[in-house]
C-alpha positions in Angstrom: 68.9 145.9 76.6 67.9 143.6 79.4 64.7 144.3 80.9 65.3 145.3 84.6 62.9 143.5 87.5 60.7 145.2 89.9 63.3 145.0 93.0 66.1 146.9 90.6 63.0 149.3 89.4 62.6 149.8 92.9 66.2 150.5 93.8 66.4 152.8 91.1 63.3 155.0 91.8 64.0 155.2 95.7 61.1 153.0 96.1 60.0 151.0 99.4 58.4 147.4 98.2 55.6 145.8 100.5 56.9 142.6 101.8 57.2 140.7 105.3 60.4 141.8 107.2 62.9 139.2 107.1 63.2 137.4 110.5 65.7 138.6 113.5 67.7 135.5 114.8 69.7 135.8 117.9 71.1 132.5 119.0 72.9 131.2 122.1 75.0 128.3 123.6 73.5 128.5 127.3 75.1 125.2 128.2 77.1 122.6 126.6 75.5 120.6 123.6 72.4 122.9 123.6 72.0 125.9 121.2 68.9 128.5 122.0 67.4 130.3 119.5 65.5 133.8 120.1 63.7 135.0 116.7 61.8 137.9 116.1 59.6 138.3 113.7 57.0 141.3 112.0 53.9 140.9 109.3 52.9 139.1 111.3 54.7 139.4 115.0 56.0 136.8 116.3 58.3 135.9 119.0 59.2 131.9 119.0 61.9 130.6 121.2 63.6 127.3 120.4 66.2 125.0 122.0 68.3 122.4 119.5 69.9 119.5 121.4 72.8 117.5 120.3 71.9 114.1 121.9 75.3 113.0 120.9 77.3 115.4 123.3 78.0 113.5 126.5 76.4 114.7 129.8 72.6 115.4 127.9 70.0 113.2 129.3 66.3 113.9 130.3 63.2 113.3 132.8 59.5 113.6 133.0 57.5 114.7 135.5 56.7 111.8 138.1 52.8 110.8 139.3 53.6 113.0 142.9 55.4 116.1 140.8 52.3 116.9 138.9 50.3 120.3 139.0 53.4 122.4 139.0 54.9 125.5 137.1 57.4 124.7 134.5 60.0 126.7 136.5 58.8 125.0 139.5 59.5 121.3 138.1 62.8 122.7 136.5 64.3 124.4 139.8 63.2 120.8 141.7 64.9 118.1 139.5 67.9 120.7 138.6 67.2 120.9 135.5 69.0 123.5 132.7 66.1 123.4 130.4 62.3 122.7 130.9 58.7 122.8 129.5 55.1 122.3 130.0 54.2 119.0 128.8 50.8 117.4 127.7 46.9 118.6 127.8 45.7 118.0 131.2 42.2 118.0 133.1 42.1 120.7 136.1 40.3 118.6 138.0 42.5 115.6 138.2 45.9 117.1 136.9 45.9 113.8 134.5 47.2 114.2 131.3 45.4 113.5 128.2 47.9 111.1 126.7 49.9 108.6 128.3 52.4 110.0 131.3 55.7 108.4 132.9 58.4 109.2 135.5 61.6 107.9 136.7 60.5 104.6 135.0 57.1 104.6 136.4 54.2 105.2 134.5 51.1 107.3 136.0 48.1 104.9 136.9 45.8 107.2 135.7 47.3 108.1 131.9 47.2 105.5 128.6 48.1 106.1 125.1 44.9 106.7 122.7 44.3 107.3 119.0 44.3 111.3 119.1 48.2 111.2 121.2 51.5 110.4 120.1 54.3 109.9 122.5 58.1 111.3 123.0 60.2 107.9 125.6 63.0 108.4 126.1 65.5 106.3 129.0 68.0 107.1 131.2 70.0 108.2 128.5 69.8 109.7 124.9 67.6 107.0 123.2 64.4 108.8 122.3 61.6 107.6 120.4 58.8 110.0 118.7 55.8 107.8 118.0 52.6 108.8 115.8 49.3 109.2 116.9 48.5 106.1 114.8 50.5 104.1 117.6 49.3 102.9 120.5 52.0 102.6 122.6 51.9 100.8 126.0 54.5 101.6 128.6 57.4 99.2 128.7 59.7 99.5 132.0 62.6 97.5 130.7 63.4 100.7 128.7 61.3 103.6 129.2 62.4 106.1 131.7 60.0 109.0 131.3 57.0 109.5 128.7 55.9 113.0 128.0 52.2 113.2 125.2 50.9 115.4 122.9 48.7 116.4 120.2 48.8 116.6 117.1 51.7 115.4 114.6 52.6 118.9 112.7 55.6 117.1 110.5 55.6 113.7 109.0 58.8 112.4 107.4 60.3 116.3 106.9 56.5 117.1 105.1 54.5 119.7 107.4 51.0 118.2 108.1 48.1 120.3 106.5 45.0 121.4 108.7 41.4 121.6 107.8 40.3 125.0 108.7 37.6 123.4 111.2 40.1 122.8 113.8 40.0 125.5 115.8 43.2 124.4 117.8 45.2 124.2 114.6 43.9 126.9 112.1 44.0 129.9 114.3 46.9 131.3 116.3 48.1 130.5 119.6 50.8 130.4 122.0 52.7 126.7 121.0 54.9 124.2 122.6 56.3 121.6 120.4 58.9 118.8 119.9 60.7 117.7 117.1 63.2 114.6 116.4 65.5 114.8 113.5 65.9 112.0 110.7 69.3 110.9 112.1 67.2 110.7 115.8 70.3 112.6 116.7 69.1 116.1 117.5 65.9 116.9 119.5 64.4 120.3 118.9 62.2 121.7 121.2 59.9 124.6 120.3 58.0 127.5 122.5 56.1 130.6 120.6 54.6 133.3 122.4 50.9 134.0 121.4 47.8 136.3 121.8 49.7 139.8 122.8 50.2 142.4 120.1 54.3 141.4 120.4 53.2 137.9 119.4 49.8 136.5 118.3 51.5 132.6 117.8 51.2 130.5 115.1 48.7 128.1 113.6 49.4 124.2 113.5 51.2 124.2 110.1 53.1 127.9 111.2 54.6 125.6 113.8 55.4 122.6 111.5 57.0 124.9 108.9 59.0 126.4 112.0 60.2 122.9 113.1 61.3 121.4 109.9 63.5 124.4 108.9 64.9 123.5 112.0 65.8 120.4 111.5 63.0 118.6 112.6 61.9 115.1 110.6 58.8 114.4 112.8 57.4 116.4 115.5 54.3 116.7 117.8 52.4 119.9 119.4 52.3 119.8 123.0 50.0 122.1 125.3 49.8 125.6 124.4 48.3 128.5 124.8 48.8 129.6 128.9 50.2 126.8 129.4 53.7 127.2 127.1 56.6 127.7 128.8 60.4 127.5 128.5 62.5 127.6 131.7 66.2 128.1 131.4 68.6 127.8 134.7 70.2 130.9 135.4 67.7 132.9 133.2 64.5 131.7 134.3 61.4 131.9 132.1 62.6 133.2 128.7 59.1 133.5 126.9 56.3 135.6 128.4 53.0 133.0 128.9 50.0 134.8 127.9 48.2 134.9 130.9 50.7 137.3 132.5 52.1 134.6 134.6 53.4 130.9 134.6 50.6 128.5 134.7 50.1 125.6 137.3 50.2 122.5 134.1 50.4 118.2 134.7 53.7 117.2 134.0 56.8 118.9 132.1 59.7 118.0 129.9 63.2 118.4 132.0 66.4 118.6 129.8 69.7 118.0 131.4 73.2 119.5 130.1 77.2 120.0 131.4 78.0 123.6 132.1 79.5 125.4 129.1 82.7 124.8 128.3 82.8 121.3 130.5 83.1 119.3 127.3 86.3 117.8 126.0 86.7 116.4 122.9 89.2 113.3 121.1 90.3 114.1 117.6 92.7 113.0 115.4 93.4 110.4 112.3 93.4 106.7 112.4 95.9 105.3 110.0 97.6 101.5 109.2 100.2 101.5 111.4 104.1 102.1 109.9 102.2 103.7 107.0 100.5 107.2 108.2 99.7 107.8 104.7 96.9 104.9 104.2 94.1 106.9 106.2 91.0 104.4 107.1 87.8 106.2 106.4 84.6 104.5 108.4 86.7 103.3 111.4 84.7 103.3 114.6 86.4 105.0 117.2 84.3 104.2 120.6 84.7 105.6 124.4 84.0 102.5 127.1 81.8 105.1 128.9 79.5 105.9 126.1 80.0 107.8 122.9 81.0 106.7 119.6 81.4 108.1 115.8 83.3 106.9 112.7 86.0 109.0 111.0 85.6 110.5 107.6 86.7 110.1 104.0 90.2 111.4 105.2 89.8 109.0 108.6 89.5 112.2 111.1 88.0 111.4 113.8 86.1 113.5 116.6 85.0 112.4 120.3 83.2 114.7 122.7 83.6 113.5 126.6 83.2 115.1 130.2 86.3 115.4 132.2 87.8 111.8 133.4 90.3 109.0 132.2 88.9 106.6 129.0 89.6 103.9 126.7 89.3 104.7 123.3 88.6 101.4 121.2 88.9 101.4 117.3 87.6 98.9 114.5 88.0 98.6 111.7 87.5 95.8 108.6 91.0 94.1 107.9 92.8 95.6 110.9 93.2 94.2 114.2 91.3 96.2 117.2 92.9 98.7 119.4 92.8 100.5 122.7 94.6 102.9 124.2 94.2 104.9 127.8 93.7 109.1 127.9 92.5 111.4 130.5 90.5 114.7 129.6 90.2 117.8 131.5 87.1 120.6 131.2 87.1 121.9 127.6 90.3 120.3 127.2 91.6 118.9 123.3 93.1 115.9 123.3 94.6 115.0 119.9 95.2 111.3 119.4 96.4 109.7 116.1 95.6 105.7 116.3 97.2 103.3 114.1 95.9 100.1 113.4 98.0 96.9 112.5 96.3 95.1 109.7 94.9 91.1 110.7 97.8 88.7 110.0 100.3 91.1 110.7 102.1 94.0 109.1 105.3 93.1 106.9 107.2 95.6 106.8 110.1 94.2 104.5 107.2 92.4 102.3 109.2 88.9 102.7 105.8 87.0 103.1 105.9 87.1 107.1 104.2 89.0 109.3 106.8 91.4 111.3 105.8 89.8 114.7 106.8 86.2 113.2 109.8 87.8 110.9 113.4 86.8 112.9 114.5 89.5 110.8 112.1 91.7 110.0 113.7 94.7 108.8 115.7 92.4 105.7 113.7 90.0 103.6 114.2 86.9 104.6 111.3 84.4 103.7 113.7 81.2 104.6 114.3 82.8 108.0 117.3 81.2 108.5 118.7 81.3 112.0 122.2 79.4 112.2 122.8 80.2 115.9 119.2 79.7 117.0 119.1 82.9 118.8 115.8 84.0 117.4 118.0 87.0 114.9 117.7 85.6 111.4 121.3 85.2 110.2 120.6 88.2 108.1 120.4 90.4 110.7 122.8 88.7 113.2 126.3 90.8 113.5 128.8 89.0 114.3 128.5 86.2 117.0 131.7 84.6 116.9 133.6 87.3 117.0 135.8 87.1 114.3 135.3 90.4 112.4 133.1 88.9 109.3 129.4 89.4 109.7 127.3 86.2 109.9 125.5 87.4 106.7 129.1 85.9 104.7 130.7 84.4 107.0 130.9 80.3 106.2 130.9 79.2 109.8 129.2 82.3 112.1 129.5 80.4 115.3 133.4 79.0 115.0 136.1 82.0 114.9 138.4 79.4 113.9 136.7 78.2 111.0 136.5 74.6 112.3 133.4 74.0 110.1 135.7 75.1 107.1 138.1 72.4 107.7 135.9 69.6 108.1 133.8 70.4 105.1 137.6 70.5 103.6 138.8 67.3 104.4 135.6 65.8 103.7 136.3 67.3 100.4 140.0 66.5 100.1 138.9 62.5 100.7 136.5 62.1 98.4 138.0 63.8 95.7 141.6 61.9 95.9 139.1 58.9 95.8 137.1 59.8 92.8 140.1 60.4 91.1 141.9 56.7 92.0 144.2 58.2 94.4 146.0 60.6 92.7 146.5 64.3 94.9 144.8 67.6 93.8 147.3 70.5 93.7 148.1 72.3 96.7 148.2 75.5 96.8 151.3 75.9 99.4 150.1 76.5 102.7 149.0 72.7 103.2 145.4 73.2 102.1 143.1 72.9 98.8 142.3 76.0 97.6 139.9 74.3 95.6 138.2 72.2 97.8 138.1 74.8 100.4 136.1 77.2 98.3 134.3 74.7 96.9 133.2 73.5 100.6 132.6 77.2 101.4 130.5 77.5 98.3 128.5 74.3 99.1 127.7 75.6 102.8 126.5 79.1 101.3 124.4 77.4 98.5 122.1 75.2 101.3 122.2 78.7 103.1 120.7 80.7 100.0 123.2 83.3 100.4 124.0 85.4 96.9 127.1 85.4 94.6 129.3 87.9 96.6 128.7 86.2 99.9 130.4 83.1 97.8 133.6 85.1 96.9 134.0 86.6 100.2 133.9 83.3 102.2 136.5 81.3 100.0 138.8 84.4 100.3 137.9 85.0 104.1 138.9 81.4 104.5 142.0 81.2 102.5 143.4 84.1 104.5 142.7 82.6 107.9 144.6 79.2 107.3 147.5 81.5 105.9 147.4 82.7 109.4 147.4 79.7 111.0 150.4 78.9 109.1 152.0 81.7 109.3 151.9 82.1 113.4 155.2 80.7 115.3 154.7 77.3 116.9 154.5 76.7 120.5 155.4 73.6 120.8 159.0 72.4 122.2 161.4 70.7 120.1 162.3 66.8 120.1 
């Protein structure tokens, strides 16, 4: 018999074990590309409050507080700028409103803030390009990129490892309200952290509480901002979501101001790419590209998808061995678009596998590699129908642009001359209607041997011409008598 464990023991005997409750999650899409998360925790309480943005959905973009915005609320700075999302930024001195770290808005940095050994840094520019430097890196302001610059202190996660604290730090080792950011390894999501602290609801979390809080997550690297009164999270339409533990919002430096569409603004592209006239061959690793930002690659089974905000685009795809393409679409709010996209591979497609490219091939539907063309109408004489208009297709027939068969008669008498010669004068036999059978087919068979044509096309253009002379013969003559 198996031995049973303590949980089934447990079970069996009605028995309540001691451990932590598991956490309550409640999450959220408040706008479009950012998902909150509410969790509730007990043993010990805690209430943390955390936003995850997808800096690859279209519309997200952020801002910092600028030198003249400083020594507001977090709602204050988040109702000026319009923002959907905002939070208290760096440490600051009361007297000056400076930030301890370096500070920079709309592309300008404050005069009175620099980068130091004890701050790391979160620039970002006017779009999604964010970069989360260490503490280890002094980092001066560079206005060719850097659109807003928001400090803090310390690093809590290092390459998806949670920092570990010496219990001396007061700032890390006991618990406290906490605002942190966090940048995941693909620098593709931005995670941004508030926990409530010092009330009997929530008494906050220590340093490497928060790291372990970020990472799970999704955070790779992150950085504690200012806490304690100071943490806020501002949400348009809700207001502040956390409760600071001074009973009110505090008056901080400088913020972090998040941008996002309404929900349910956001489009999307999707579809396959594929090799044109063959939608089975799916191209995994294609890059399928919007001309007003946005870009992914498609998958193992080449799907494909593209978020955008509501307006008309180009879509561009690329991939090795094809030629590039781009095509027009519009999109609407929330709106679908499905596009498949095939791609024509360099040098052409060949679709009858003759050796030439479709867009070169005369006749591209028949294999043709000599690409004959008799009538030099551009239509290879194996697709040409009929252009003389004598009922035989120019695939057989001897002479496609003579109804008559003129062609047929010189080659004949060519024929006729040069055999009676070869032969010291002497005629060949007839065959009754004035001609040479012979030489006739023979003729015919010459003209379709230069042209490639097969065995059958032989037969039929001796007999084809046979019959037409018999014709000829055969019809009443106009002219009077002598």
């Amino acid at each position: 018999m198996q031995p049973r464990s303590a949980a089934s023991l447990a079970l069996a005997f009605g028995l309540v074990l001691a451990a932590p409750l598991r956490a309550e999650d409640k999450w959220s899409t408040p706008f479009d590309g950012v998902k909150k998360l509410l969790r509730t925790e007990a043993g010990p309480n805690r209430v943390s409050h955390a936003a995850i943005v997808d800096l690859a959905s279209p519309g997200i973009r952020f801002e910092a507080t600028t030198t003249k915005q400083r020594k507001r609320t977090t709602s204050s700075y988040g109702k000026l700028i319009g923002a959907q999302l905002a939070v208290n930024g760096d440490f600051f001195s009361y007297e000056t409103y400076g930030t301890s770290g370096l500070s920079a808005g709309a592309g300008v940095a404050w005069s009175d803030t620099k980068d130091n050994t004890t701050s790391g840094t979160l620039a970002f520019d006017t779009g999604t390009k964010l970069e989360l430097r260490p503490v280890k890196d002094l980092v001066d302001f560079d206005p060719a990129w850097m659109h807003g610059v928001v400090s803090g202190k310390p690093w809590v996660v290092t390459g998806s490892v949670v920092n570990s604290f010496g219990a001396g730090s007061s700032l890390c080792s006991n618990r406290h309200p906490r605002t942190a950011v966090g940048l995941s390894e693909d620098r593709k999501t931005l995670v941004v952290v508030v926990i409530d602290g010092r009330t009997k609801a929530s008494v906050g979390s220590t340093c490497a509480e928060l790291g372990a809080f970020l990472k799970e997550l999704g955070s790779y690297d992150a950085m504690n901002l200012d806490g304690g009164g100071s943490s806020a999270m501002y949400l348009e339409g809700k207001g502040v979501v956390n409760k600071p533990s001074d009973g009110t919002e505090r008056v901080v430096a400088n913020h972090l101001g998040i941008f996002a569409p309404k929900l349910g603004t956001v489009g999307s592209f999707v579809g396959v790419v594929h090799e044109k006239s063959s939608p089975d061959t799916l191209l995994a690793g294609a890059k399928v590209s919007l001309a007003k930002g946005g870009e992914t690659t498609t998958d193992v089974l080449g799907a494909y998808e593209l978020k955008a905000l509501p307006g008309s685009y180009t879509l561009t795809v690329e991939s090795p061995g094809y030629q590039t393409a781009s095509l027009k679409a519009d999109m609407t709010a929330g709106q679908k678009v499905t596009l498949d996209i095939e791609l024509v591979p360099v040098g052409g497609l060949d679709g009858d596998q003759d050796g030439i490219a479709d867009e070169e091939d005369n006749c591209p539907t028949v294999a043709s590699p000599d690409q004959t063309d008799t009538d030099g109408d551009n239509v290879g004489d194996v697709c040409d129908a009929d252009d003389d208009g004598d009922g035989v297709g120019d695939k057989i027939d001897p002479c496609p642009l003579d109804a008559d068969d003129g062609c047929l008669e010189t080659a004949s008498t060519s024929t006729s001359s040069a055999t009676s010669t070869s032969a010291g004068g002497g005629s060949p036999p007839l065959d009754g209607l004035g001609g040479d059978t012979t030489s006739d087919a023979s003729c015919a068979m010459g003209v379709a041997r230069r042209e490639g044509r097969g065995t059958l096309a032989l037969v039929a253009m001796g007999l084809v011409g046979a019959a037409r002379r018999l014709r000829r013969r055969a019809a009443p003559s106009t002219r009077p008598r002598a």
